[in-house]
N, C-alpha and C positions, 0 to 999 in steps of 0.2 A: 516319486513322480514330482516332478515342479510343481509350486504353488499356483493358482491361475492368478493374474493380476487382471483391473479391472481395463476394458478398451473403450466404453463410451465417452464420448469428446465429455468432457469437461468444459463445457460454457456458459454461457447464462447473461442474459438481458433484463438488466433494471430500469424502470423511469422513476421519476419524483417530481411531482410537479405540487407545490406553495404559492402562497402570495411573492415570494422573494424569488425564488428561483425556480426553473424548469427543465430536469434534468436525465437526461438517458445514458447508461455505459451499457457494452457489450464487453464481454470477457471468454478467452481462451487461454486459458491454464496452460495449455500443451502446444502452444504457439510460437512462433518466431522473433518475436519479439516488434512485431508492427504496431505502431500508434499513430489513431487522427484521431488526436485531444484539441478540441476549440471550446475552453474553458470561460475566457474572456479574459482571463489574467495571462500576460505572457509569459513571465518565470516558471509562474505551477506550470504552464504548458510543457515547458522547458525538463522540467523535475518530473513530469509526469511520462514523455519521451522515454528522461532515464530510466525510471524504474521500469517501464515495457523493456528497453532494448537488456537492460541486466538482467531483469526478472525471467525472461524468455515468454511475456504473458503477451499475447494481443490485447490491444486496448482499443476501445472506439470511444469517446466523450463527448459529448455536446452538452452544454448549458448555456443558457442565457438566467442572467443572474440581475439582482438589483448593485449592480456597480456604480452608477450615480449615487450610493447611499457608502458603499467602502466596499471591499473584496469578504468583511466577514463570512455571509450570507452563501456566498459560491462555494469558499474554499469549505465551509464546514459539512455542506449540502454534497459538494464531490465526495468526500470524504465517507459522509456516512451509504454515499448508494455505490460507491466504489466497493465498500466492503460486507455490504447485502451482496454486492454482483458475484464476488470470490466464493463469499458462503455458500453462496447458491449453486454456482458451480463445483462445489466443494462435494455435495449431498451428501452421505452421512458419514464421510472423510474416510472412508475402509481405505485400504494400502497404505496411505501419505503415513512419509517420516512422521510428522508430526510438527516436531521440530526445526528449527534453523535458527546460523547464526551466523556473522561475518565478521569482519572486521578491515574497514575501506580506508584507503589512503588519497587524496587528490590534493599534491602538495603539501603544504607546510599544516596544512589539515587532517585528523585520522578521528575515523565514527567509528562504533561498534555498534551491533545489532544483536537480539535475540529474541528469539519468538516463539511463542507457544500457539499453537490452531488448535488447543483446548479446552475451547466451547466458554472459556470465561475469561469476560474483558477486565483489563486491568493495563495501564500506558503509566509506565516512566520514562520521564525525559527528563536529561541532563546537556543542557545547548545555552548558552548568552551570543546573543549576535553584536555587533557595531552598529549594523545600517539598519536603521527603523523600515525600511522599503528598498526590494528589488522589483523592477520593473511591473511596478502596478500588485505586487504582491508583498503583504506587511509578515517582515517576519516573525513576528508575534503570532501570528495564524501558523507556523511550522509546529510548534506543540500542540494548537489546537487541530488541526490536519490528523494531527497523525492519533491523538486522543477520542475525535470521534470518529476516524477508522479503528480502531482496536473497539469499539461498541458494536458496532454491525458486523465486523468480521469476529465478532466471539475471540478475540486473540489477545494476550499477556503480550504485551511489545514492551524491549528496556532498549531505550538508543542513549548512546552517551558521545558528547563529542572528547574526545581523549588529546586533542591539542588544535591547535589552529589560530588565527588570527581574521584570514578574509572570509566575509560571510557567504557571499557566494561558495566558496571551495567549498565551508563548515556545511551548508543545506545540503551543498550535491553529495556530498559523502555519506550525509546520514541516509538521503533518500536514496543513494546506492546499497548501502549496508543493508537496510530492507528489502529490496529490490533482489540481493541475493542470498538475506535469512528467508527470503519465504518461497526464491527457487528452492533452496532444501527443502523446506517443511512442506512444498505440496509434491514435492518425489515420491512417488508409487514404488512402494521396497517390497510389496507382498498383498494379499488380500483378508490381511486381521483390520480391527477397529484398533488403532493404538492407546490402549487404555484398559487395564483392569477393571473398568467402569460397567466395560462392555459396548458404551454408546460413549460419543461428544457431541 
């Protein structure tokens, strides 16, 4: 007899509200790929878009952040309720591969991705940009971004950029490559806990 897989939507709503910033996402795992990110920064809007439309994830985002002071504050703050929101949606990850990984091309650019949703954060990242700043977003926040999402989302993330030149291509490829290591890793393959642990 086939195994049962699990059918409840998979979503979940985070707020976070600091002195810096004030922040709500909504998330569907098993969605179409629709995003309205109004983050304040236009690039992450941009990169945030991507990773919905590859990921397959609906995304909703709102903040209002302290951007008179720099983009720190926003991008680190999306970051960590972005990957509360996943988690949450995740609940105690029964079926999901677990895993994913990619490997993205956008022009003279190429990222790799791989990822573990095994309950322990850990981020390397291997990226040097040109451009100190795209549109209102410091690329120096592209490691810290992705650093404190792998803390809230419990996830081992390794992005590497493997060639390139323009910085733009360099971010959207890495945030592609994520975008489709973690459509694998949240694939429902069965109804086990993937782990001899028993639990993640």
């Amino acid at each position: 007899m086939p195994e049962e897989t699990r059918t409840a939507a998979r979503t979940a709503t985070v707020s976070r509200t600091t002195n810096e910033t004030d922040i709500s996402a909504t998330v569907n795992l098993d969605g179409t790929g629709i995003n309205k990110s109004n983050s304040g920064v236009v690039f992450l809007d941009h990169m945030l878009a991507n990773f919905s439309k590859h990921s397959g994830f609906d995304l909703a985002l709102e903040c209002r952040g302290d951007l008179d002071v720099d983009d720190h504050h926003t991008v680190e703050d999306i970051a960590l309720v972005l990957g509360s929101a996943i988690t949450e949606a995740l609940g105690d990850k029964r079926g999901i591969q677990r895993y994913g990984w990619a490997i993205i091309p956008m022009d003279e650019a190429l990222a790799r991705c791989a990822l573990d949703l095994g309950g322990r954060s850990f981020c390397v990242f291997n990226a040097e940009f040109n451009r100190p700043v795209i549109q209102g977003f410091s690329t120096e926040m592209v490691e810290h971004f992705f650093i404190s999402l792998s803390g809230t989302l419990k996830a081992n993330i390794h992005l590497s950029i493997l060639e390139g030149e323009n910085t733009h291509h360099k971010i959207e490829a890495l945030f592609k490559s994520f975008a489709y290591a973690m459509k694998a890793a949240v694939t429902l393959t069965g109804n086990e806990i993937p782990s001899t642990k028993g639990k993640l």
